[in-house]
C-alpha positions in Angstrom: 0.0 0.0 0.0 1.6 3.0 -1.1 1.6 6.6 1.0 1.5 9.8 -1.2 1.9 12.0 1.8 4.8 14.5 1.9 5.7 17.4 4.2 6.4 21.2 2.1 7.3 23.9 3.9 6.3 22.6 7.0 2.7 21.8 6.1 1.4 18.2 6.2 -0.2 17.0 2.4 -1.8 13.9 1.7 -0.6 14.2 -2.0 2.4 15.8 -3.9 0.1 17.1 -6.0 -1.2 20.8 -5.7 -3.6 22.6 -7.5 -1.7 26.2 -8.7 -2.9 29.3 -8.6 -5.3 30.6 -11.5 -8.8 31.2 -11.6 -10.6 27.6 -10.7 -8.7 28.4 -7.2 -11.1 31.4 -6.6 -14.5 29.4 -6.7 -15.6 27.8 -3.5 -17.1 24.9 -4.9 -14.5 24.4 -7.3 -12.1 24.3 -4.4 -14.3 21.7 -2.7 -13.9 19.6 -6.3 -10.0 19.9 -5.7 -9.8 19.1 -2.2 -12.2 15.7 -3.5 -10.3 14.4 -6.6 -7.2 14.3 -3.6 -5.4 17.3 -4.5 -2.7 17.9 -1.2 -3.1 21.6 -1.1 -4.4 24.4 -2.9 -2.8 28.2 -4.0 -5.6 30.7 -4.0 -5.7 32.9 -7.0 -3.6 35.6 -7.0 -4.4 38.9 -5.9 -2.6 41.4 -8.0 -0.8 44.7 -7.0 -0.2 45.6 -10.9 -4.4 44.8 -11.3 -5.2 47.3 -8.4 -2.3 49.8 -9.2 -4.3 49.7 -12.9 -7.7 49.7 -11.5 -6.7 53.0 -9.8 -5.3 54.8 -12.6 -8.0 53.9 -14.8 -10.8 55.4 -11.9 -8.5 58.3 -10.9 -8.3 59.4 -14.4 -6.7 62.9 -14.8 -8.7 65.1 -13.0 -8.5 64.2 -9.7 -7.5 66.5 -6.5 -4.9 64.8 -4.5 -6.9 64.1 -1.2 -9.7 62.4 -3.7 -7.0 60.2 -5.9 -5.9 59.2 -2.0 -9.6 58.2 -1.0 -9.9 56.4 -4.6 -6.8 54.6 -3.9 -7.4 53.3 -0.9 -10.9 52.3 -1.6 -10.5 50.3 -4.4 -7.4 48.5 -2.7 -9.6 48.1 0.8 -12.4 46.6 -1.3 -9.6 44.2 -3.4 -7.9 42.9 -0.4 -11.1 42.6 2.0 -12.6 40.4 -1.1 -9.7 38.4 -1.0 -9.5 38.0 2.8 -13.2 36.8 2.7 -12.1 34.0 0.1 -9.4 32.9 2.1 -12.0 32.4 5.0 -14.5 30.3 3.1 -11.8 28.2 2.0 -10.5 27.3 4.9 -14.0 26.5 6.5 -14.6 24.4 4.0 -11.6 22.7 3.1 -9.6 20.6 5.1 -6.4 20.3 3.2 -4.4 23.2 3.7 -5.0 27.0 1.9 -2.3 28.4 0.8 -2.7 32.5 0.1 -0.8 33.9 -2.8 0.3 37.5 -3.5 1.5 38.3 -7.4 3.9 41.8 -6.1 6.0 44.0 -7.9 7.9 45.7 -5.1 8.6 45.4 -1.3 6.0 47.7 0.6 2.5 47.8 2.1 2.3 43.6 0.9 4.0 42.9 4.3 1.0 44.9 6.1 -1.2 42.5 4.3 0.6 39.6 4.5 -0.1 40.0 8.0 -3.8 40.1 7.1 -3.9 36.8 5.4 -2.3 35.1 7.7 -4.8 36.2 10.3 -7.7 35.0 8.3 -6.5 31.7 8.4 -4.1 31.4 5.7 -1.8 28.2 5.9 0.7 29.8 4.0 1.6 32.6 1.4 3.2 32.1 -2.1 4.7 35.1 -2.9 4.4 35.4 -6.4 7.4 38.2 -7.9 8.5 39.1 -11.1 10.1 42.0 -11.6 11.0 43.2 -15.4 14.3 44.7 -15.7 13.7 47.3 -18.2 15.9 49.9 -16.4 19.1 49.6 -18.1 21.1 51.8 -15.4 19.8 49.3 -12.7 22.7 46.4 -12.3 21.5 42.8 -11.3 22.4 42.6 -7.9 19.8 45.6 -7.6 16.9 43.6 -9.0 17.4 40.8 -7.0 18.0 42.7 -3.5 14.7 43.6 -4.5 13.5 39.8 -4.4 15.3 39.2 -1.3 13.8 42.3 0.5 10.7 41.4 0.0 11.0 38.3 1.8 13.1 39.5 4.4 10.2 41.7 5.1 7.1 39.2 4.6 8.9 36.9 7.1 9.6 39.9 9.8 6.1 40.0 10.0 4.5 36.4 9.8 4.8 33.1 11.1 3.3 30.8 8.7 5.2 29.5 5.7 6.3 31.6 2.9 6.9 30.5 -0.5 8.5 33.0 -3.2 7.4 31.9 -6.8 9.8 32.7 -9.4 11.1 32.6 -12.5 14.1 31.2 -14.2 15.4 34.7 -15.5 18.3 35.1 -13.7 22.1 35.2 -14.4 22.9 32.6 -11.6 19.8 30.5 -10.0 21.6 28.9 -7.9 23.3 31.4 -5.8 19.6 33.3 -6.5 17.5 30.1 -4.8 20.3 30.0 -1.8 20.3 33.1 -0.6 16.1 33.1 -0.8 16.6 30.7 1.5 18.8 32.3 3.9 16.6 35.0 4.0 13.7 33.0 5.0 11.8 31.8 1.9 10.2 28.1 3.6 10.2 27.0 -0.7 10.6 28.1 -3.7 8.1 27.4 -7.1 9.8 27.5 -9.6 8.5 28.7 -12.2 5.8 31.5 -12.7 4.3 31.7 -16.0 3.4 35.1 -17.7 1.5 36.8 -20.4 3.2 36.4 -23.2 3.3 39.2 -26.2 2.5 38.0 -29.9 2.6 40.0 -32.9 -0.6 39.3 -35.8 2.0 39.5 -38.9 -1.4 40.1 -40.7 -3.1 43.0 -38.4 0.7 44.1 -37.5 -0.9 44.3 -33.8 0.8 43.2 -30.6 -1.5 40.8 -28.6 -1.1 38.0 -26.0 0.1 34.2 -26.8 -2.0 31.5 -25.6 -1.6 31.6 -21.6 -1.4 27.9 -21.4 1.8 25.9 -21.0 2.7 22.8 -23.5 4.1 19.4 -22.3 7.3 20.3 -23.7 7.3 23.3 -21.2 8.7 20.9 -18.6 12.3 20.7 -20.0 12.9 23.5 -18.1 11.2 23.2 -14.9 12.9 19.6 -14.7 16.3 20.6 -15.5 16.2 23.6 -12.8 14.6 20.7 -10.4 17.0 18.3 -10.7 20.1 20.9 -10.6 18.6 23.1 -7.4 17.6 19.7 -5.6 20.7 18.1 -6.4 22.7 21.1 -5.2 20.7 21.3 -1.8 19.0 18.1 -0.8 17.3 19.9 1.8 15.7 22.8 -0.9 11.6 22.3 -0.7 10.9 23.2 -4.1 7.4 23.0 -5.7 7.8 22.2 -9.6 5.3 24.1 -11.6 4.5 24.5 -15.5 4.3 22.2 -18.3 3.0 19.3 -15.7 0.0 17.5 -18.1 0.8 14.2 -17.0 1.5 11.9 -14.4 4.6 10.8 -16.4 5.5 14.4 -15.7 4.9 14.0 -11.7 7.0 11.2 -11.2 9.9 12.3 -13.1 10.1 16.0 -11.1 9.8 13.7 -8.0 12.6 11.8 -8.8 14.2 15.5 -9.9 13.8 16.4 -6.4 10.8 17.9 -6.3 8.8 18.3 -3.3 5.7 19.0 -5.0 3.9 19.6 -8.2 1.9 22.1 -9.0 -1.0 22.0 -12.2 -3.0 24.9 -13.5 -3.3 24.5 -17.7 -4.0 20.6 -17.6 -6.9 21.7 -15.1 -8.4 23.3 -17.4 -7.9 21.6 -20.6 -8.5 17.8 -18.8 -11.1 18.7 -15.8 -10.3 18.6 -12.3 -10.6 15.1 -12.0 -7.1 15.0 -13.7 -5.7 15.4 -9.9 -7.5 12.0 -9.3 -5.8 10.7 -12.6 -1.8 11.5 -11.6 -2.6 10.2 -8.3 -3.6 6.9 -9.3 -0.9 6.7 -11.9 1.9 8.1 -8.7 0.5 5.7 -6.7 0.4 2.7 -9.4 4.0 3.6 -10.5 5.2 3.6 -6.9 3.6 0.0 -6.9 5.5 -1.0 -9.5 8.9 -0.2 -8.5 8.0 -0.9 -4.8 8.7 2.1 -3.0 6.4 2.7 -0.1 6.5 6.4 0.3 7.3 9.3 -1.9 10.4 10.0 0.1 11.7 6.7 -0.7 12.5 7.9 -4.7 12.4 11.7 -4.7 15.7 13.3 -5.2 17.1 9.8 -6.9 17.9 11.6 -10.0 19.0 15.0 -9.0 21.5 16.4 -10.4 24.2 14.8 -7.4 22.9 11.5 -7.7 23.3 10.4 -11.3 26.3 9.2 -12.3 26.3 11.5 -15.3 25.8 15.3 -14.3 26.0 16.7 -17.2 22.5 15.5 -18.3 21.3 18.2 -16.5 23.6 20.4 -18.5 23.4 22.9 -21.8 26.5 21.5 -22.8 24.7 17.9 -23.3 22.3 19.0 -26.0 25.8 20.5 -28.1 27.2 16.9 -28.3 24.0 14.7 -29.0 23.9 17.2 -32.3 27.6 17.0 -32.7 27.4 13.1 -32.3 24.6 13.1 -35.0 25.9 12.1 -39.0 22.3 12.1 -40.8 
C-alpha cells in the first residue's frame, strides 16, 4: 500500500500534487472539487498589485485632487484585499487540506501589512508570487534581486506561517539566487511562474497575447532547474510548476527532487478530476517499483545522484547534435 503524503514547507499534504494558482482556485465549490479528486493543497488565485495599481489609474483618471485620488486609492485596494481576505475564509471553512494565500507583487511595501492580514484570516501559507522586469538599463542585477530578497526579508519579519517566493528562471545565476532566498527566509521556492506572453498578428501588424497555457514540452525547463537546485541542496523544498500535463511528468520532477507539483493549464484543458488521474498513476507507478513512500524515490535523479551530471547540463544538448551524421 503505497503513502502519497509529503511534508512542504512545513505543512502536512496527503498528495504531492497541488492545484496552482489561476482562476478555478477562486471558486468555492470548485475548491471543494480539488480538495475531492485528492489534491494535497491548494494556491488561492492571486491577488494582484499591478491589477489594483491599474484599476486606480483607470478610476483616478486625470482630473483628480490629491486628497480624492488618495480616497480612490485606498478604496479600491480596501475593497480588493477585504474580497480576498473573505475567500481565504471560506476556504478554509470548507476545506480541510491546507490553503495556501498567494500574492503576485511587484515591489517590497504595504504587501508585508497584508501579508499580515492573510495570515490572520487563516491562511496556511503565502506564495509570494514576484516578477520583476528589468527594463531599467542603469539598474545592475544585484539591484533587482536585492529587491527579491527584501521582499522576503520583510514578509517573514512580520508572519509566522510559511512563505513561498514563486519565481522565474530569468536570472544570471539561479543557484546562488535560490540560496540566498533561503537564507533570508523563503520556507520553498516554485519554480516557475508563468506570464502573459506578447504575440505579434503579422497580418493586423498588432501586438496581442500568446496562448496563456503551458505545453508538455514546457517541462524541460522546470525539470532541469529541479534536478540541478535539488541536487545542489537536498534539503531545498521546491514545488515544480509549468508544463505538468501528465503523471509521467509528476513522477519524473519527484525523482528531480521535487517536493511538489503544482497543475493549473491541464486543469483546465483535462477537468479537475485529472488530480484524481496523476494520483492513481503516482500511486500505481510507486507499486510497480516498490517504493512505499514518496520520500523513498524523490531526489534519486538530482543532479548529485546520477552518475552523469552533465544531463542536467546545456552542454549535453551540443554533443547529441555534434554526435549526430544524418
Amino acid at each position: 500500500m503505497t503513502d502519497l503524503k509529503i511534508k512542504f514547507a512545513g505543512l502536512e499534504l496527503k498528495s504531492p500534487i497541488i492545484a496552482g494558482s489561476c482562476g478555478l482556485t477562486a471558486d468555492i465549490n470548485k475548491l471543494k472539487e480539488i480538495e475531492r479528486f485528492g489534491a494535497g493543497a491548494v494556491i488561492l488565485k492571486s491577488v494582484f498589485e499591478e491589477q489594483i495599481l491599474m484599476e486606480t489609474e483607470r478610476v483616478m483618471g486625470d482630473g483628480n485632487y490629491p486628497e480624492e485620488g488618495d480616497y480612490i486609492r485606498n478604496y479600491i485596494r480596501g475593497h480588493a484585499l477585504g474580497q480576498y481576505i473573505e475567500l481565504v475564509k471560506a476556504a478554509k471553512s470548507n476545506l480541510s487540506i491546507p490553503v495556501i494565500a498567494s500574492i503576485n507583487c511587484l515591489k517590497n511595501g504595504e504587501w508585508v501589512d497584508f501579508a499580515h492580514q492573510l495570515e490572520m484570516a487563516g491562511a496556511d501559507a503565502i506564495e509570494l508570487n514576484a516578477f520583476i522586469l528589468p527594463l531599467d538599463e542603469f539598474k545592475e542585477s544585484e539591484e533587482i534581486e536585492n529587491m527579491y530578497y527584501d521582499i522576503i526579508k520583510h514578509v517573514k519579519s512580520r508572519i509566522r506561517i510559511p512563505v513561498i517566493m514563486k519565481i522565474s528562471h530569468y536570472f544570471t545565476n539561479l543557484t546562488t539566487f535560490v540560496d540566498k532566498l533561503k537564507a533570508y527566509g523563503a520556507d520553498a521556492v516554485t519554480i516557475f511562474n508563468r506570464f502573459y506572453e506578447p504575440d505579434i498578428d503579422i497580418e493586423r501588424m498588432t501586438v496581442g497575447v500568446a496562448s496563456v497555457f503551458s505545453m508538455p514540452t514546457d517541462l524541460r525547463t522546470t525539470l532541469r532547474w529541479t534536478g540541478i537546485l535539488a541536487g545542489k541542496d537536498p534539503q531545498l523544498q521546491l514545488s515544480a510548476s509549468t508544463g505538468v500535463h501528465s503523471g509521467e511528468a509528476v513522477v519524473k520532477l519527484l525523482l528531480a527532487g521535487a517536493t511538489t507539483v503544482q497543475l493549473c493549464s491541464v486543469l483546465y484543458e483535462s477537468g479537475l478530476s485529472v488530480i484524481q488521474t496523476m494520483n492513481h498513476f503516482l500511486s500505481s507507478w510507486m507499486d510497480s517499483k516498490s517504493f512505499k513512500t514518496v520520500e523513498d524515490f524523490r531526489g534519486k535523479l538530482s543532479y548529485a545522484n546520477i552518475d552523469n551530471a552533465a544531463r542536467y547540463e546545456r552542454a549535453q544538448f551540443m554533443k547529441y547534435f555534434s554526435d549526430r551524421k544524418d
